[in-house]
C-alpha positions in Angstrom: -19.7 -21.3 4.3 -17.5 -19.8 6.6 -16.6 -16.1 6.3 -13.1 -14.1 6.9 -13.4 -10.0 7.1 -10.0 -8.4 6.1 -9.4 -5.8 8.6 -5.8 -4.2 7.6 -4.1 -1.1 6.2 -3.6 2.6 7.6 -6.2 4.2 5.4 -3.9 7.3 5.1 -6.5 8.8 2.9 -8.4 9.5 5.6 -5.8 11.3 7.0 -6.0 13.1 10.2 -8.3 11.1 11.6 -7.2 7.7 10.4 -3.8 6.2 11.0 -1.5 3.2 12.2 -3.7 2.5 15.0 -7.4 3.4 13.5 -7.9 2.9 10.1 -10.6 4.1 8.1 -13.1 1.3 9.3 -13.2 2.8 13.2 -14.5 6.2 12.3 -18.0 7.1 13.7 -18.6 9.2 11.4 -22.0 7.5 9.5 -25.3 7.6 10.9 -27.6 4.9 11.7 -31.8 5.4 11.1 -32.0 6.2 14.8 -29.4 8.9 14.2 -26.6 7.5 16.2 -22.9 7.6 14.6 -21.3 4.2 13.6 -17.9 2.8 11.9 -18.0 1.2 9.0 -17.0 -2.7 10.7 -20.2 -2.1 12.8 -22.5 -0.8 9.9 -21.2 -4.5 8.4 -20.9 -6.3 11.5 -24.4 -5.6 11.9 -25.6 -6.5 8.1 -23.9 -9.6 9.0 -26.3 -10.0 11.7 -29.4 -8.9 10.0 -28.7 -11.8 7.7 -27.3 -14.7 9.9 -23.6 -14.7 9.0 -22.0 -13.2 12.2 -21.9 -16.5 14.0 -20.3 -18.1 11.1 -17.6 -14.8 10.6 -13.7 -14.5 11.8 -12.0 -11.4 11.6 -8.1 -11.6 10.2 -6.6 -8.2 11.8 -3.1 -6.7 12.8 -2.2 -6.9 16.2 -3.0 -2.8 17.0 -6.4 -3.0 15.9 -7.6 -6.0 18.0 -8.5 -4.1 21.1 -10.5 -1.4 18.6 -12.2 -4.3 16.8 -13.3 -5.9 20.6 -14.1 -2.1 21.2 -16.4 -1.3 18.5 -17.9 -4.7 17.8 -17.5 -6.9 21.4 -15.8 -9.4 22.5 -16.9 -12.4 21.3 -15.8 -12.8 17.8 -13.3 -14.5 16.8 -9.9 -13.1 15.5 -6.9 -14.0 13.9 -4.0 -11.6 14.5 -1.2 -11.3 12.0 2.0 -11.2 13.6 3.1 -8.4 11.1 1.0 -7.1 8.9 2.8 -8.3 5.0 -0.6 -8.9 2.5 -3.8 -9.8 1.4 -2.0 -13.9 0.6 -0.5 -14.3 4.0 -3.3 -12.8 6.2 -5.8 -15.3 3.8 -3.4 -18.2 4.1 -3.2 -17.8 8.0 -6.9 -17.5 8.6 -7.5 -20.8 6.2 -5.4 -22.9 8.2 -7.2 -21.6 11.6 -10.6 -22.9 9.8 -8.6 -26.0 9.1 -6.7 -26.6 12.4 -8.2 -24.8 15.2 -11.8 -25.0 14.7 -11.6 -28.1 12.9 -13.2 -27.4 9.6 -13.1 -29.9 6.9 -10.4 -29.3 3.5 -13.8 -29.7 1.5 -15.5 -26.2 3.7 -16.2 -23.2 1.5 -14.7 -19.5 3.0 -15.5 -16.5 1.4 -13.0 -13.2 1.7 -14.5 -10.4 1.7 -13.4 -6.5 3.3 -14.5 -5.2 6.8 -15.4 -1.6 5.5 -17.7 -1.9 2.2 -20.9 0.1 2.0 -23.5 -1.7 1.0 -27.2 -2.7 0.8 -28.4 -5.4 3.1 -28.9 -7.7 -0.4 -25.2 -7.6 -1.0 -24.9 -10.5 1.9 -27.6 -12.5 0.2 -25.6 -12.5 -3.3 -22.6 -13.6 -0.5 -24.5 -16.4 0.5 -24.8 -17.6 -3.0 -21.5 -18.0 -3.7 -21.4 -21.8 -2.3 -24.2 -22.5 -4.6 -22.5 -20.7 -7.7 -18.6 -23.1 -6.6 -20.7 -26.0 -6.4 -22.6 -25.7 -9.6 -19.8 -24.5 -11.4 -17.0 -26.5 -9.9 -14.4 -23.8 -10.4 -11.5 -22.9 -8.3 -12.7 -19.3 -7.7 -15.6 -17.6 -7.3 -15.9 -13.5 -7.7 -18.7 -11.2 -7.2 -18.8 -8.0 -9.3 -20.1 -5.4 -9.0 -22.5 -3.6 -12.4 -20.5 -0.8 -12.8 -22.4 2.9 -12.8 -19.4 5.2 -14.4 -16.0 4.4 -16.1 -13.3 5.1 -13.1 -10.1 4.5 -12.9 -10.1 4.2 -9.1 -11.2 0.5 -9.3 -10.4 -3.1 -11.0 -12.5 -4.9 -13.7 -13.4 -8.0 -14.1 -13.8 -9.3 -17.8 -16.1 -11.9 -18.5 -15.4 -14.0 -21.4 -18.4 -13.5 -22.8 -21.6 -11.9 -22.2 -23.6 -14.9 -22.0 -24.5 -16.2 -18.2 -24.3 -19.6 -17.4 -27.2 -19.9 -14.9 -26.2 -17.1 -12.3 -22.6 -16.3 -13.2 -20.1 -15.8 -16.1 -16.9 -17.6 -16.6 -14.1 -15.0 -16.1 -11.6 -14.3 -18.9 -9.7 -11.8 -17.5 -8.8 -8.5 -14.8 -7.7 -5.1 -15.5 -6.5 -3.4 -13.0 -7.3 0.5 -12.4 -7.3 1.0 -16.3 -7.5 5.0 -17.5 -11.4 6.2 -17.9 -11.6 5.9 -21.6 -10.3 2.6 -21.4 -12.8 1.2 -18.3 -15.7 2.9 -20.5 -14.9 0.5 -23.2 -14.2 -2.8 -20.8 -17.6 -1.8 -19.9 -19.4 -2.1 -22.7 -17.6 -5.3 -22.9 -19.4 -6.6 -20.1 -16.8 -6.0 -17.3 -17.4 -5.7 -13.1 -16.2 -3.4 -10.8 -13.8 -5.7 -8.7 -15.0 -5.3 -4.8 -12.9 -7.9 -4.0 -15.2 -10.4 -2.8 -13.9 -14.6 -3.6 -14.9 -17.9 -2.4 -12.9 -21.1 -2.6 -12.6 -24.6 -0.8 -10.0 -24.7 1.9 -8.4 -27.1 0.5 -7.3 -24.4 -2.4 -5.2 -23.1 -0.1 -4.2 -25.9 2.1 -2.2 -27.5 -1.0 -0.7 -23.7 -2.0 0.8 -23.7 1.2 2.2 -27.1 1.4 3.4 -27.1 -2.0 5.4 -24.2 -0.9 6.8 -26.4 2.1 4.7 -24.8 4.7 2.7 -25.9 7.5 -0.5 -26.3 7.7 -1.3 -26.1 12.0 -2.2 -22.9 13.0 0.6 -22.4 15.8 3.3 -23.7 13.4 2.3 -21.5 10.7 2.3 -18.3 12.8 6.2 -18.5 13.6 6.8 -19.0 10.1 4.6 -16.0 9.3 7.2 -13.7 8.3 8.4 -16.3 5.3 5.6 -16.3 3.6 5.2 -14.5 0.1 4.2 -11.1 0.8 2.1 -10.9 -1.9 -1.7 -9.8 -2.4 -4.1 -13.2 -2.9 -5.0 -11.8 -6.5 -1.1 -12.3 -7.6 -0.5 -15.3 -5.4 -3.2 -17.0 -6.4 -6.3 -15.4 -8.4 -4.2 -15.0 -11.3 -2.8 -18.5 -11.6 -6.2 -20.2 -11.1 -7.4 -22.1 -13.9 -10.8 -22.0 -13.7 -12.9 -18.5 -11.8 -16.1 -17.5 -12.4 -18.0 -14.1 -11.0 -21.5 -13.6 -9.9 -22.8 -10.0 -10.9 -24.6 -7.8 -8.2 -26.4 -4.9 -9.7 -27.1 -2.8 -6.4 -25.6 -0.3 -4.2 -21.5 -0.4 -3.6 -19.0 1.8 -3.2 -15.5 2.4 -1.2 -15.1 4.8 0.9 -11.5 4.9 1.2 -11.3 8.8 0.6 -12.7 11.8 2.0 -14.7 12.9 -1.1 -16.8 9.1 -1.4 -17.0 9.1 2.5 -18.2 12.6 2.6 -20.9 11.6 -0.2 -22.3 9.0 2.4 -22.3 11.0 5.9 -25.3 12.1 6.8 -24.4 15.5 8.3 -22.4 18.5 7.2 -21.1 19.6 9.9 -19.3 16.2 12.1 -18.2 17.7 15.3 -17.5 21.7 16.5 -17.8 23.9 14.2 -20.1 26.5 11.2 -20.7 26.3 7.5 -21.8 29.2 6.0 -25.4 29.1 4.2 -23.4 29.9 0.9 -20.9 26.8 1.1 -21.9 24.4 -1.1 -21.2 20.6 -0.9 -18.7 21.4 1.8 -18.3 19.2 5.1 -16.1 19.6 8.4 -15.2 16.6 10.6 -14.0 17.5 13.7 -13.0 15.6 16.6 -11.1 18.7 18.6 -12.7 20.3 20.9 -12.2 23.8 19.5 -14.6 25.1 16.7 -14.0 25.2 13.1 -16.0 27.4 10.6 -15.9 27.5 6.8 -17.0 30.5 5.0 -17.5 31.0 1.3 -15.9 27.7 -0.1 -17.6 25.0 -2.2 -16.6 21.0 -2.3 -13.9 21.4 0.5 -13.5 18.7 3.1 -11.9 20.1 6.4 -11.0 17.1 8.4 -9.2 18.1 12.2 -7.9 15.8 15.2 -5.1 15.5 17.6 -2.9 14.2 14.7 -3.8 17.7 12.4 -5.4 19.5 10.6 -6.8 18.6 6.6 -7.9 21.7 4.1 -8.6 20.0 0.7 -10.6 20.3 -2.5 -12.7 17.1 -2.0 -11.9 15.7 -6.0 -7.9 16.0 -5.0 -8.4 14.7 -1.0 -7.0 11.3 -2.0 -3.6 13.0 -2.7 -3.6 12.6 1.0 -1.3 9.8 1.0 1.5 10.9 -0.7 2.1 14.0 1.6 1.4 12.3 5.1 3.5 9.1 4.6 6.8 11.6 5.8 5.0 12.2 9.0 6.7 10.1 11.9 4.4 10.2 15.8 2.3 8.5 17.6 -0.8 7.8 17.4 -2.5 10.6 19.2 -6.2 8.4 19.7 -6.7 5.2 20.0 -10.0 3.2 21.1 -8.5 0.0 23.4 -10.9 -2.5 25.2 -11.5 -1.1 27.7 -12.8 2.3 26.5 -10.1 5.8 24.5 -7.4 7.8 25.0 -6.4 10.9 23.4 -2.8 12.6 23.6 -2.9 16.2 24.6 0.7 16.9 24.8 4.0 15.0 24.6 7.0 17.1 24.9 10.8 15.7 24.2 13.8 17.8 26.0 17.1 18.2 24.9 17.9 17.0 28.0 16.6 13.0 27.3 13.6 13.2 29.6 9.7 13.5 28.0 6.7 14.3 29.4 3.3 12.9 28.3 -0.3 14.0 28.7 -3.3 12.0 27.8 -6.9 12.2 29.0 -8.2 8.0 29.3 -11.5 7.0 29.6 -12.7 4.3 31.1 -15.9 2.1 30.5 -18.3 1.3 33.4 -17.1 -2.2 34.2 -14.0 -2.5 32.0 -10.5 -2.1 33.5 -6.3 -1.6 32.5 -4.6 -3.9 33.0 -2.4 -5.0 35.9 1.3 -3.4 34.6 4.4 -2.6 35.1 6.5 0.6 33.3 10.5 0.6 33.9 11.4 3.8 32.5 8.4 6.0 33.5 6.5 7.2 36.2 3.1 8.5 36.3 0.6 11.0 37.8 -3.1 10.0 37.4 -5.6 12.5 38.4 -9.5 11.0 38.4 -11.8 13.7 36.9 -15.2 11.9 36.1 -16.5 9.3 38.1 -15.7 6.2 40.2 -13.0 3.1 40.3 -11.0 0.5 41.7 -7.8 1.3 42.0 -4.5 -1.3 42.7 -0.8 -0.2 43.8 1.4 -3.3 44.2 -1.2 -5.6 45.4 -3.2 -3.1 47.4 -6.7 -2.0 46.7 -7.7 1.4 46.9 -11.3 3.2 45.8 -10.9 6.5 44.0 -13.4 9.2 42.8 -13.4 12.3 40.8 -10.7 15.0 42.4 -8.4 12.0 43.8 -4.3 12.4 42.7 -2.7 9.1 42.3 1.1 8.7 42.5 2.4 5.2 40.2 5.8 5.3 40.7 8.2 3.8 38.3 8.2 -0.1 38.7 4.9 -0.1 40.7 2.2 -2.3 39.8 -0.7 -0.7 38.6 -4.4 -1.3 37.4 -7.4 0.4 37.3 -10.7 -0.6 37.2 -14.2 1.4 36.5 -17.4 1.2 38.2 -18.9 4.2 36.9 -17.8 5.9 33.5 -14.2 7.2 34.6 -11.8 9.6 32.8 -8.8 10.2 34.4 -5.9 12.9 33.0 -2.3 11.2 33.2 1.4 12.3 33.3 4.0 9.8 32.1 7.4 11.5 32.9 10.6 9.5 31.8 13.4 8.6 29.8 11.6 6.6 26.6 7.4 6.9 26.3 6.8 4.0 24.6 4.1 1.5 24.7 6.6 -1.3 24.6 7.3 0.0 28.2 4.1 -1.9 29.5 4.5 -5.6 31.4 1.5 -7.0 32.1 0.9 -9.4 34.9 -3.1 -9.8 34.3 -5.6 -8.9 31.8 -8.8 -9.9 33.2 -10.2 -8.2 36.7 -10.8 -11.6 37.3 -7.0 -12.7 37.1 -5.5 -9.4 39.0 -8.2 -10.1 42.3 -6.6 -13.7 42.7 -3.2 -11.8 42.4 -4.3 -10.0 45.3 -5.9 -12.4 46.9 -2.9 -14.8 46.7 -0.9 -11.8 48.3 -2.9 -11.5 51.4 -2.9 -14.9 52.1 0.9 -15.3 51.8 1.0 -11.9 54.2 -1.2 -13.7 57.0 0.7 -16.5 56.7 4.3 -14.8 57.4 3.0 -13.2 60.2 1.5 -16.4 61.7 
């Protein structure tokens, strides 16, 4: 069985320190047994691992959290990128027919769909594995794992069996309710119901015929242009709910979402994330803190204060996920992102009356990893190298740089930068529009920008001869 990891959304609820550019599965902020800090997509990356189904995993992403995911988890895996981000159906549908038509799996192969960012035990990927066993034996369309619920919310789906007799592993599924009101989820619980943690199986071949009964194709490349016509629907309304036959197999251990700050907090394994003091007499209280100026919290009780370059978060933890609804108005970049090739964080971007802006952003660089080799037409910049060593290129030519060097990258110069040490450099982009859109690439790899130069020099000598 092959496996696709969703890997979308904003996770405003995580607001400040998740947005547009890191959702809520990039945040360091849990703690491994040795003590070091991990994200979510590498706690489950690495249960993947633990129980042999990386190798057999692709990741179905947005196109600004590729270079996180090759970041945080390497480069090796395989993605499919969205070229807009529209649904759960359409991101599904794409990475089907990449199964199908690009790595050449058969119509009859079982996928399974499951999210990048659950929290889990390591025996939730052995109930994954079954799921082939339970389509097979039960011939259905669909096959659902659910989750034994431990307390009637409202923040989650249910999954209603039709009756509460198994038939061998799994029950035959009746209907779903979708975030019903307490009372009612305590009674579709004593009905027999399942949390929904959205985890399915199918044939490919389920979604094949969906897509050419809707007149699509079914090749990879001649799907993605027609991308943006697809229904942009979730896969539960496109196709869950009109499947005849489903069928769910229960999983009575450890699960939870932690899609807001007061779950997430209930899983870190620290207080105090970051700079910062708790007083003895706070109770159930937590800062995260990615600033580099303290924060201290005196004499409050179940408050989450949550602070980055994109702002600052003072909430009661049980009302956090009200988040959303106030942070959706605000309109800026990104002020961190994790790329390839190692961070950056914004400390300053300034707009004058005038039309010009000025940007500030401290970059670091990994120890072997490089930018790439660009081009910006309506900015110039000012790079000054504060940590470390690196390779540095101006239109062709190769210069080495070190901590306390200036470096001038005029507008319309190609640049790139590689590191042979870990580097951080601070960088002023001064111009007319600061936009990533400003950025023309002529080489990714190091590889690819040394036969650039290469090819250069030769064509040099040769004029001169």
């Amino acid at each position: 069985m092959k496996l696709v990891l969703l890997s979308g959304g904003s996770g405003k609820r995580l607001w400040p320190l998740s947005n547009d550019a890191r959702s809520k599965q990039f945040l360091k902020i849990l703690t491994k047994e040795n003590g070091i800090k991990e994200s979510m997509i590498q706690r489950v990356w690495r249960q993947l691992a633990k129980n042999n189904l990386d190798n057999d995993s692709v990741i179905a992403t947005s196109k600004n959290q590729v270079d996180m995911i090759h970041n945080q988890i390497g480069l090796g895996n395989p993605i499919v990128v969205e070229p807009e981000r529209r649904d759960t159906f359409p991101a599904i549908a794409l990475s089907a027919v990449y199964l199908y038509s690009v790595e050449g799996y058969s119509p009859d192969e079982f996928v399974g769909i499951l999210p990048v960012d659950p929290y889990v035990e390591d025996r939730f990927f052995s109930v994954v594995k079954e799921l082939e066993n339970v389509l097979s034996e039960s011939n259905a369309d669909i096959a659902l794992i659910g989750v034994a619920p431990t307390y009637p919310s409202s923040k989650y789906g249910y999954i209603v069996p039709t009756s509460s007799e198994k038939d061998d592993s799994y029950y035959k599924v009746n209907s779903f309710k979708e975030k019903p009101e307490e009372e009612e989820a305590a009674a579709l619980i004593d009905n027999g119901a399942l949390w929904n943690c959205g985890v399915f199986s199918f044939k490919l071949s389920c979604i094949l015929n969906i897509l050419v009964e809707q007149g699509f194709p079914i090749q990879y490349d001649e799907l993605v242009k027609q991308y943006n016509k697809l229904p942009q629907n979730s896969f539960d309304y496109e196709v869950v709910e009109k499947a005849n036959h489903i069928v769910v197999l229960p999983y009575d251990g450890y699960w939870k979402d932690l899609g807001t700050w007061n779950t997430l907090t209930e899983e870190m394994g620290a207080q105090l994330n970051g700079k910062g003091i708790i007083c003895k007499e706070s109770s159930n209280s937590h800062i995260v803190n990615e600033l580099d100026i303290p924060v201290t919290l005196i004499g409050l009780d179940n408050v989450i204060v949550a602070a980055s370059s994109d702002g600052i978060l003072v909430s009661d933890k049980q009302s956090s996920p009200k988040v959303k609804e106030y942070v959706n108005s605000f309109d800026g970049r990104p002020m961190y992102e994790e790329r390839r090739w190692g961070w950056y964080r914004v400390l300053e971007h300034t707009k004058y009356k005038e039309g010009n802006e000025v940007l500030t952003k401290r970059i670091g660089v990994h120890a072997g990893k490089n930018l790439s080799y660009q081009v910006h037409y309506k900015r110039s910049e000012v790079w000054t190298v504060i940590k470390g060593e690196g390779i540095f290129v101006l239109n062709d030519t190769i210069h080495h740089v070190r901590a306390g060097d200036v470096l001038q990258v005029p507008l319309a110069a190609k640049h790139a930068l590689k590191a042979t040490t870990e580097l951080e450099i601070i960088e002023v982009q001064t111009g007319s529009e600061l936009i990533e859109e400003d950025i023309y690439r002529f080489a990714v790899d190091w590889s690819e920008i040394e036969m650039i130069i290469m090819s250069t020099m030769i064509s040099s000598k040769a004029s001169v001869i």
